[in-house]
N, CA, C and O atoms as CSV, one atom per row, in Angstrom:
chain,resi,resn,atom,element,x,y,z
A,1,UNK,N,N,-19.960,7.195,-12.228
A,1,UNK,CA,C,-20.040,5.839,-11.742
A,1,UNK,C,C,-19.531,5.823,-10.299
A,1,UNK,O,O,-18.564,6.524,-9.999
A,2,UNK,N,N,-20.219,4.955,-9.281
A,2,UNK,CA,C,-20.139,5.113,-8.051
A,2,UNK,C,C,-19.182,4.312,-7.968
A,2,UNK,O,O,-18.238,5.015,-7.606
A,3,UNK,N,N,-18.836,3.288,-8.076
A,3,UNK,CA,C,-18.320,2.079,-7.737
A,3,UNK,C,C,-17.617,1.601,-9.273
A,3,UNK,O,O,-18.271,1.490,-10.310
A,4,UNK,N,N,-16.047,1.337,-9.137
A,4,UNK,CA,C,-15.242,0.843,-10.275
A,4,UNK,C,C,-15.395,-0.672,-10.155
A,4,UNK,O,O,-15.183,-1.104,-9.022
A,5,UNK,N,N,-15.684,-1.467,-10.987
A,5,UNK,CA,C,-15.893,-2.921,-11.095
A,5,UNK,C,C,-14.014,-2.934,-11.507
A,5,UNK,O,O,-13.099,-2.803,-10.694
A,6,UNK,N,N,-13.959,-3.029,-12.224
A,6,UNK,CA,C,-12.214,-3.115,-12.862
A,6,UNK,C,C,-10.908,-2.727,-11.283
A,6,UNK,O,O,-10.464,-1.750,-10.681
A,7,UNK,N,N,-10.798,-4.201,-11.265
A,7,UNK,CA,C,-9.234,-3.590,-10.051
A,7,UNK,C,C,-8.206,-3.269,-10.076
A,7,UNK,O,O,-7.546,-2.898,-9.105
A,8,UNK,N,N,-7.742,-3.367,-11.555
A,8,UNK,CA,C,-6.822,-3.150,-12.005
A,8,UNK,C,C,-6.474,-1.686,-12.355
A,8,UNK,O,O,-6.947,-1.288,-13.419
A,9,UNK,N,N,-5.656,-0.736,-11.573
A,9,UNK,CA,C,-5.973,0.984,-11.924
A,9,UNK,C,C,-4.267,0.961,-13.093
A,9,UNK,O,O,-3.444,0.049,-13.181
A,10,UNK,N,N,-4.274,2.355,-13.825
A,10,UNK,CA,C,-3.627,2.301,-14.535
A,10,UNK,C,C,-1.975,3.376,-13.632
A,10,UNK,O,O,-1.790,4.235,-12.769
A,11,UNK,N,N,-1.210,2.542,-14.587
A,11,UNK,CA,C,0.125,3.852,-13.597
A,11,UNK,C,C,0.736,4.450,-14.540
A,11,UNK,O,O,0.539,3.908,-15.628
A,12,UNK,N,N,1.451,5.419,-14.573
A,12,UNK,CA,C,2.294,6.230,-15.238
A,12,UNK,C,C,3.954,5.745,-15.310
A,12,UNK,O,O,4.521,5.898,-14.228
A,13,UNK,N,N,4.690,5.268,-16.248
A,13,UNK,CA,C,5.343,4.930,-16.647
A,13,UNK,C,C,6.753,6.092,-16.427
A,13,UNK,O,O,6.897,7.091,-17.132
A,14,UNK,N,N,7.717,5.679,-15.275
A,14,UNK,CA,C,8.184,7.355,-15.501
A,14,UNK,C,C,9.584,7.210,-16.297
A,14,UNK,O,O,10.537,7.967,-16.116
A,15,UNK,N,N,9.573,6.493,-16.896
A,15,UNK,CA,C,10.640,6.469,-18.426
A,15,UNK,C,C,10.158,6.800,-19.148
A,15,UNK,O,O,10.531,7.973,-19.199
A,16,UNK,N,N,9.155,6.585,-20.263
A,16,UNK,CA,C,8.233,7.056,-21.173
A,16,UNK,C,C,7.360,7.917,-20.562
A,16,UNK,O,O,7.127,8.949,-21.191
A,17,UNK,N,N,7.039,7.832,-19.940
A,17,UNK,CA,C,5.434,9.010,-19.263
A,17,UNK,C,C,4.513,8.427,-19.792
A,17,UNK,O,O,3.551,9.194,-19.741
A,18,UNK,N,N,4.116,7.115,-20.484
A,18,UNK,CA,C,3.237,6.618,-20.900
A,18,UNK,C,C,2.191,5.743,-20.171
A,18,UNK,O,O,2.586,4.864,-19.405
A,19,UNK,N,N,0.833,5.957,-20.386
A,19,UNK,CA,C,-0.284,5.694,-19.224
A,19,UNK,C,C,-0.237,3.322,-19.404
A,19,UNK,O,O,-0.626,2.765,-20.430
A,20,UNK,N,N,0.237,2.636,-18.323
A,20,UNK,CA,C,-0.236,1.681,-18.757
A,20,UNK,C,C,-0.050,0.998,-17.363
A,20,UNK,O,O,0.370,1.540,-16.341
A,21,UNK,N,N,-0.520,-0.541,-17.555
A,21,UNK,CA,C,-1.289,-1.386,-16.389
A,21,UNK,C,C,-0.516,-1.865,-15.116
A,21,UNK,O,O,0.354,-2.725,-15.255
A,22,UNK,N,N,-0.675,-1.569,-14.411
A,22,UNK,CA,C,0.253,-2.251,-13.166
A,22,UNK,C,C,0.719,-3.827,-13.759
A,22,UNK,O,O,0.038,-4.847,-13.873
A,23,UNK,N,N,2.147,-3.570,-14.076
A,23,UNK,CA,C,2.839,-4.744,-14.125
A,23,UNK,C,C,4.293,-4.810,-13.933
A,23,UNK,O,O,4.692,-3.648,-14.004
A,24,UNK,N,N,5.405,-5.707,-13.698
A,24,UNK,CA,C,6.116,-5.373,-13.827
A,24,UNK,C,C,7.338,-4.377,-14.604
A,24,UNK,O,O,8.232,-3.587,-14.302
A,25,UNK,N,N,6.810,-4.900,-15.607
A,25,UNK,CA,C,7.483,-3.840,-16.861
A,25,UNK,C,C,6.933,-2.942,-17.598
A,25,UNK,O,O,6.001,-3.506,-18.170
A,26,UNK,N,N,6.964,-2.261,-17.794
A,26,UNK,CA,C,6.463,-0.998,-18.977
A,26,UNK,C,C,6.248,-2.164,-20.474
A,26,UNK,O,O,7.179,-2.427,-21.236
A,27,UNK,N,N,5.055,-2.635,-20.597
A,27,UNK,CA,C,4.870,-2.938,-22.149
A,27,UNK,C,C,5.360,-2.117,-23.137
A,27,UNK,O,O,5.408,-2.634,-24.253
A,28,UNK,N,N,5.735,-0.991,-23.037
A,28,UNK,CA,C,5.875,0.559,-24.390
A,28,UNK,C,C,7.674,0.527,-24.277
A,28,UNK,O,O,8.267,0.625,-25.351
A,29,UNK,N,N,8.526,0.389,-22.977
A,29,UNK,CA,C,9.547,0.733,-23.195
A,29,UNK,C,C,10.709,-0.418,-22.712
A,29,UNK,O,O,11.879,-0.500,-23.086
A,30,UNK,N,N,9.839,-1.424,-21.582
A,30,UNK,CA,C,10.505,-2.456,-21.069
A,30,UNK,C,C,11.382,-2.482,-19.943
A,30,UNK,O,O,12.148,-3.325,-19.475
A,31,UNK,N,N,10.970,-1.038,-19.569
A,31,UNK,CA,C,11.922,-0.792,-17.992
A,31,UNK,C,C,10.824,-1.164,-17.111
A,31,UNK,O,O,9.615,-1.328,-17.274
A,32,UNK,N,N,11.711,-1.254,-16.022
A,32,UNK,CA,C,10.527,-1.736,-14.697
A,32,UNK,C,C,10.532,-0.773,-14.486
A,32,UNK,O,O,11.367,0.119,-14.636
A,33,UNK,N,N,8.626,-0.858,-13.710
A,33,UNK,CA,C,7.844,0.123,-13.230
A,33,UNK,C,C,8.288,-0.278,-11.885
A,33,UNK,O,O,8.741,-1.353,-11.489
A,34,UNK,N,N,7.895,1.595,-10.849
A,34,UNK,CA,C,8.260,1.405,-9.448
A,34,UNK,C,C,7.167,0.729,-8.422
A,34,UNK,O,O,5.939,0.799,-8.464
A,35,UNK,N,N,7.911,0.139,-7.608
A,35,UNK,CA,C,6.663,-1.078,-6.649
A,35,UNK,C,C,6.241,-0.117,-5.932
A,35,UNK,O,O,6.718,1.002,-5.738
A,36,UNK,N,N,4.940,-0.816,-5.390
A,36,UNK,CA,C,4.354,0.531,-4.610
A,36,UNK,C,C,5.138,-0.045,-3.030
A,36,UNK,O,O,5.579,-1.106,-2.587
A,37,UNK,N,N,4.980,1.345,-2.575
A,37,UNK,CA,C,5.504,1.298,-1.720
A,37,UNK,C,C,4.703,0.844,-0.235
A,37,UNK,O,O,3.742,1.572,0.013
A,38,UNK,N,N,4.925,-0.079,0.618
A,38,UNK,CA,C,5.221,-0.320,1.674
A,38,UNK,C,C,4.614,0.759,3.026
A,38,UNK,O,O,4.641,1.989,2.991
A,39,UNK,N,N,4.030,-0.182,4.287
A,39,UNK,CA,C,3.777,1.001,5.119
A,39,UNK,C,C,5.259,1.214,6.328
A,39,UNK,O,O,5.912,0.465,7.054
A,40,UNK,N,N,5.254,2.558,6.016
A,40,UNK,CA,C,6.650,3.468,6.556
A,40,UNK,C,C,6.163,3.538,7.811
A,40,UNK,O,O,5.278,4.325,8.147
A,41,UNK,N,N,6.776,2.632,8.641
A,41,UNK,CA,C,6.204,2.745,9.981
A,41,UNK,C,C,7.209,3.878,10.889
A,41,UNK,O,O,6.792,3.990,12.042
A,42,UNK,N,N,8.462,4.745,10.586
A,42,UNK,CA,C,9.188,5.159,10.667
A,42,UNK,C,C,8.539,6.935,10.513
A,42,UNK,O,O,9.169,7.854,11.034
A,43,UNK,N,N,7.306,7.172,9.779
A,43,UNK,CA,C,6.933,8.459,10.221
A,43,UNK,C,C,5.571,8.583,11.196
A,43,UNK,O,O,4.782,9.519,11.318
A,44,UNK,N,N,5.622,6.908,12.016
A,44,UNK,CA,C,4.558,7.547,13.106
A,44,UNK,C,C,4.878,8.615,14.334
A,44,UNK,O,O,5.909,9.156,14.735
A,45,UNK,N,N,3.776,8.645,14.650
A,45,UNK,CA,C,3.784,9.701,15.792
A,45,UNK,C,C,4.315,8.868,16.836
A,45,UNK,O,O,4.574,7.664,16.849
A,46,UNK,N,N,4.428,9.813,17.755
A,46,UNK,CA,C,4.631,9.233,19.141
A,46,UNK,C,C,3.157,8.451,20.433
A,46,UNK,O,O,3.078,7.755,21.446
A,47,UNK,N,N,2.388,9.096,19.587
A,47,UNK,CA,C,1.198,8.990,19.904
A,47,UNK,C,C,0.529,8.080,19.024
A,47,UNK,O,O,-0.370,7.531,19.661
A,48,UNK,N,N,0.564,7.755,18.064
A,48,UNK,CA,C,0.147,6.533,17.159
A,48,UNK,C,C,0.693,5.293,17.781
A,48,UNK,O,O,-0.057,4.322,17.883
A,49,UNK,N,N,2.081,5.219,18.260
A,49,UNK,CA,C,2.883,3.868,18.286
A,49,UNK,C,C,2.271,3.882,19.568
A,49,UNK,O,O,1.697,2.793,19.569
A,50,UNK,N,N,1.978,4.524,20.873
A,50,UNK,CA,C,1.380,4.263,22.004
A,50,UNK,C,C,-0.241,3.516,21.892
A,50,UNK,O,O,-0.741,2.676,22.641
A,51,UNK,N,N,-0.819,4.177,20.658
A,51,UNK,CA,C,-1.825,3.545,20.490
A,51,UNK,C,C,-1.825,2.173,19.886
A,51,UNK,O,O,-2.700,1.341,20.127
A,52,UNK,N,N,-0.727,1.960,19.032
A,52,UNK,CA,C,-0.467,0.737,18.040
A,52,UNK,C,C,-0.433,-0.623,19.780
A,52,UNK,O,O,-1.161,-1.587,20.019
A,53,UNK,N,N,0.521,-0.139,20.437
A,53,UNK,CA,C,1.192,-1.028,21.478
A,53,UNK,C,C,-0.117,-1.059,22.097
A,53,UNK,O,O,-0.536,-2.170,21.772
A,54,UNK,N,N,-1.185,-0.390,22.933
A,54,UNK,CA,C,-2.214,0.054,23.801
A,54,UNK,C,C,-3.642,-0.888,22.846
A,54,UNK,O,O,-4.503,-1.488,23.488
A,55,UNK,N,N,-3.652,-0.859,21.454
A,55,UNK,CA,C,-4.209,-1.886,20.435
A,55,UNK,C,C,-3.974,-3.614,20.570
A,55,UNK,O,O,-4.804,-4.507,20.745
A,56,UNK,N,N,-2.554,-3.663,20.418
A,56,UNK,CA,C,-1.929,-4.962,20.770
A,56,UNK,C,C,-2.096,-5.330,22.146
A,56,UNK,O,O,-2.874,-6.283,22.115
A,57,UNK,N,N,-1.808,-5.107,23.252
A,57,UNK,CA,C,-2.381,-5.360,24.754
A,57,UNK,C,C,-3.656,-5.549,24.131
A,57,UNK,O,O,-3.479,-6.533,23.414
A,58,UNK,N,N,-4.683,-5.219,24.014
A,58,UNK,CA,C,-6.204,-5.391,24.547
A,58,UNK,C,C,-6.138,-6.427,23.621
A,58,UNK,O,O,-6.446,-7.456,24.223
A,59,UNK,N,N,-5.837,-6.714,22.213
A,59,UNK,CA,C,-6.377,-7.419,21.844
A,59,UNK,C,C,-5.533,-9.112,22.107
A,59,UNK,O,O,-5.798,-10.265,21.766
A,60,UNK,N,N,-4.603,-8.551,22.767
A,60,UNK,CA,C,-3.728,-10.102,23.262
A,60,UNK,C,C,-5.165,-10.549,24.318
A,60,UNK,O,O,-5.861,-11.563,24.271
A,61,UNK,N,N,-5.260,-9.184,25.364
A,61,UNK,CA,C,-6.267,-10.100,26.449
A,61,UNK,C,C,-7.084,-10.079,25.810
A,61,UNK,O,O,-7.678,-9.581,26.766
A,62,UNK,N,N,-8.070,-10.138,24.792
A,62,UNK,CA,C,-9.080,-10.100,24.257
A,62,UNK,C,C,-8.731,-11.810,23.888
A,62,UNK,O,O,-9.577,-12.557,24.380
A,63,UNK,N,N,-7.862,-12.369,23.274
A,63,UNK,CA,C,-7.646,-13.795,22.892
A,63,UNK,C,C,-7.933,-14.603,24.225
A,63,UNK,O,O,-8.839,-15.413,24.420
A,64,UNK,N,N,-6.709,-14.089,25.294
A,64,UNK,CA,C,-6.569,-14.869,26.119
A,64,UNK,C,C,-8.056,-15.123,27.073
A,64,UNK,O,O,-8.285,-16.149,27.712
A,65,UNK,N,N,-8.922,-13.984,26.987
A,65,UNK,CA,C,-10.112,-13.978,27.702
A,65,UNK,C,C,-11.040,-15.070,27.095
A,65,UNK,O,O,-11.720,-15.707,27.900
A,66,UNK,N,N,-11.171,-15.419,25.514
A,66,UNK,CA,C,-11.939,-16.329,25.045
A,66,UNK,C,C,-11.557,-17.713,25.675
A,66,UNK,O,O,-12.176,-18.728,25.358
């Protein structure tokens, strides 16, 4: 199948090891499952954040030009 209709993917439970649905709690054991994590802006490059900043400029004048 090319394409998953279902958005919901399944996670691994790492108290039980048991396969079940992104939710807060483990339905099987009742511990909370871990949140996903967040973007770690702390392992860019030096060269990414020049581009991040060099991104932000153009697209500020890109507003201000409309």
């Amino acid at each position: 199948m090319l394409y998953d209709s279902s958005p919901q993917k399944e996670v691994v439970c790492p108290n039980c090891g048991k396969v079940v649905p992104p939710t807060k709690r483990c339905p099987n054991c009742g511990n909370y499952l871990p949140r996903k994590k967040r973007f770690d802006f702390e392992k860019l490059t030096v060269g990414e954040i020049l581009l991040l900043i060099l991104g932000a400029i153009m697209l500020g004048i890109g507003f201000v030009a409309l």
